[in-house]
C-alpha positions in Angstrom: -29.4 -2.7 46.1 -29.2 1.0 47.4 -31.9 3.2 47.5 -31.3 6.9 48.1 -33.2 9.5 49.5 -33.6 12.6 47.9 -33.7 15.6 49.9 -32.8 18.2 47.8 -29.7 19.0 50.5 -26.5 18.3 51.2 -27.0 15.4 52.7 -28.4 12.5 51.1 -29.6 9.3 53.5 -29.5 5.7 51.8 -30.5 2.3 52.6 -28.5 -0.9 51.7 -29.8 -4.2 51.1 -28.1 -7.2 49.4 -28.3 -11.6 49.0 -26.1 -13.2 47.5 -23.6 -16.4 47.0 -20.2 -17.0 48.8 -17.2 -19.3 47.8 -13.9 -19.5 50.4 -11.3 -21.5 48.4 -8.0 -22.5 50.2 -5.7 -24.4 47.4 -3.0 -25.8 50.4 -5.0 -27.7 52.4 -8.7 -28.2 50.4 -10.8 -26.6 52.1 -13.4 -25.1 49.9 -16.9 -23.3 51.6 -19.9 -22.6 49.7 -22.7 -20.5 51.5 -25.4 -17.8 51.3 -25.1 -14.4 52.8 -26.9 -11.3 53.3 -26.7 -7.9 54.3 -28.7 -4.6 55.2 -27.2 -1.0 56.4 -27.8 2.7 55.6 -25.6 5.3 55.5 -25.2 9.2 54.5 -23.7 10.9 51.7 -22.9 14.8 52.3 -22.3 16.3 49.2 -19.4 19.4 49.5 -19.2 19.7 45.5 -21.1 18.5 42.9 -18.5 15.8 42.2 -17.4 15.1 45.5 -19.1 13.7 49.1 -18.1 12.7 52.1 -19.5 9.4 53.3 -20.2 7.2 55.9 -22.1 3.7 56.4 -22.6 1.1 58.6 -24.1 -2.5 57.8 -24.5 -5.7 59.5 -23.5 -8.5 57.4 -24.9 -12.6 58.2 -23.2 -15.4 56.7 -24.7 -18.3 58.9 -26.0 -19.0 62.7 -22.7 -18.0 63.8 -21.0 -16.4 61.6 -22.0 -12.5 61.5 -20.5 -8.9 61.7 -21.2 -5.3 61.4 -19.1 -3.2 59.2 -18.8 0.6 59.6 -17.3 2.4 57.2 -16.1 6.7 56.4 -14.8 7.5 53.3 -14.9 10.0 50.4 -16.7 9.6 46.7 -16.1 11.1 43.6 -17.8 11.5 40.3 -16.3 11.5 36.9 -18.6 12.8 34.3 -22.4 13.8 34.4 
């Protein structure tokens, strides 16, 4: 789920939070994994256009008692249509 903020401004803060089912399948050998994970970040949108944003967002990701990570990420959207 995302839920943005609306500041009627370029910028446009949003938070990030997510559940959900995992499946690691490796045909060679037969190892197969079946977990849970779950997520939760924020990040900021600035709008230059109507149709066009720069972004960026970091997140922390947890898959198990040892198995976590943190994901940061810059990047650029754009919208097609209204």
């Amino acid at each position: 789920m995302i839920w943005s903020v609306d500041t009627m401004n370029t910028l446009t803060p949003y938070f990030l939070l997510g559940a959900g089912l995992s499946y690691l399948g490796t045909p060679p050998i037969g190892l197969n994994t079946i977990g849970l994970y779950s997520n939760i970040g924020g990040g900021v949108d600035f709008m230059v256009r109507d149709d066009f944003a720069l972004t960026s967002e970091a997140k922390y990701i947890y898959y198990g008692p040892d198995k976590s990570t943190t994901d940061i990420n810059v990047g650029v959207k754009f919208s097609f249509g209204n």
